[in-house]
C-alpha positions as CSV (number, residue, x, y, z in Angstrom):
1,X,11.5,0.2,-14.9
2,X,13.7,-0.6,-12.0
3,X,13.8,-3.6,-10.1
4,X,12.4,-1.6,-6.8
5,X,10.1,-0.5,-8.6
6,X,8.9,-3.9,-9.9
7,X,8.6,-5.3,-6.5
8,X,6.4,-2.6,-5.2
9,X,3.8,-2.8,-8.0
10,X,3.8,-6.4,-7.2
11,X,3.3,-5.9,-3.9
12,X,0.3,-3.8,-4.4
13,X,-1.0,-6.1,-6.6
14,X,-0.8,-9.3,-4.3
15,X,-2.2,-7.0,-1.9
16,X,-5.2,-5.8,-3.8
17,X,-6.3,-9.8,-4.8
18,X,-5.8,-10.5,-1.0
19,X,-7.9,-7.7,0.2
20,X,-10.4,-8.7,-2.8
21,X,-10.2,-12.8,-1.6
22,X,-11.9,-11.2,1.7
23,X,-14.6,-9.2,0.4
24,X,-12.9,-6.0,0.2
25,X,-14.2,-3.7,-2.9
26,X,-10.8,-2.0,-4.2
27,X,-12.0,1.7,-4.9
28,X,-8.3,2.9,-6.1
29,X,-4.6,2.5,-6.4
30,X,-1.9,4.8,-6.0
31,X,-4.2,7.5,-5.5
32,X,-2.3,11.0,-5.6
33,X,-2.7,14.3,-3.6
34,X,-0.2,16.7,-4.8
35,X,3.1,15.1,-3.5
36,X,1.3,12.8,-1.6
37,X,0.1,9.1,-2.7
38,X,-2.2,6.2,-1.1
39,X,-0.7,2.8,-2.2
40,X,-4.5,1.2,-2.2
41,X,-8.1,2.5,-0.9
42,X,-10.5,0.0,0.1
43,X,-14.2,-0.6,0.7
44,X,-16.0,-2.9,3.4
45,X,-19.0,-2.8,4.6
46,X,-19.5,0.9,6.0
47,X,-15.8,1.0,6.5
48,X,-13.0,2.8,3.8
49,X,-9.8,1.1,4.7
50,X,-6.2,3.4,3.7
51,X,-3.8,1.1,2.8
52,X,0.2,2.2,2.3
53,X,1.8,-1.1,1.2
54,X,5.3,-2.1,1.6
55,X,7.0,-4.7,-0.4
56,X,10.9,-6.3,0.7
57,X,12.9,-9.1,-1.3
58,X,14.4,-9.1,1.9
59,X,15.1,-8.6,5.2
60,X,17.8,-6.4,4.7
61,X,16.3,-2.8,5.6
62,X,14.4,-4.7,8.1
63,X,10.6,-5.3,8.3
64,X,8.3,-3.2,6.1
65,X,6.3,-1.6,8.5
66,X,9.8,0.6,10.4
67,X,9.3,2.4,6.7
68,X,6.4,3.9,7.9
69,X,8.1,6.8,10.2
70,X,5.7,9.0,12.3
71,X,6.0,11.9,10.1
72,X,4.5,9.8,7.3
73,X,2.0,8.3,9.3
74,X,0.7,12.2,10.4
75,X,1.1,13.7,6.8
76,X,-2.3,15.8,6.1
């Protein structure tokens, strides 16, 4: 597996035990819709919670969340 690819799952992982540390149910991970993929669905209370997670060894690229274009955000 490549290195990228290592620091994602273990991004997804540290994010799924801190969603868990505050009462968060995790329902499912990298749950798939045809080309499409949710890093990490949540449960709380009444509320599901969508979670895309992005994971940086450094600052690089820049911060995770200018990954997360507009077109991704309004995929259906």
């Amino acid at each position: 597996m490549a290195t990228h690819n290592e620091i994602g799952k273990s991004g997804e992982a540290i994010a799924a035990e801190w969603l868990k540390e505050k009462g968060y149910q995790i329902l499912e991970r990298n749950w798939k819709l045809g080309r499409l993929e949710i890093d990490l669905i949540a449960a709380k209370g009444e509320w599901l919670h969508f979670s895309e997670v992005k994971t940086r060894s450094s600052r690089q690229w820049g911060d995770p969340e200018i990954s997360v274009t507009p077109q991704k955000f309004n995929r259906d």
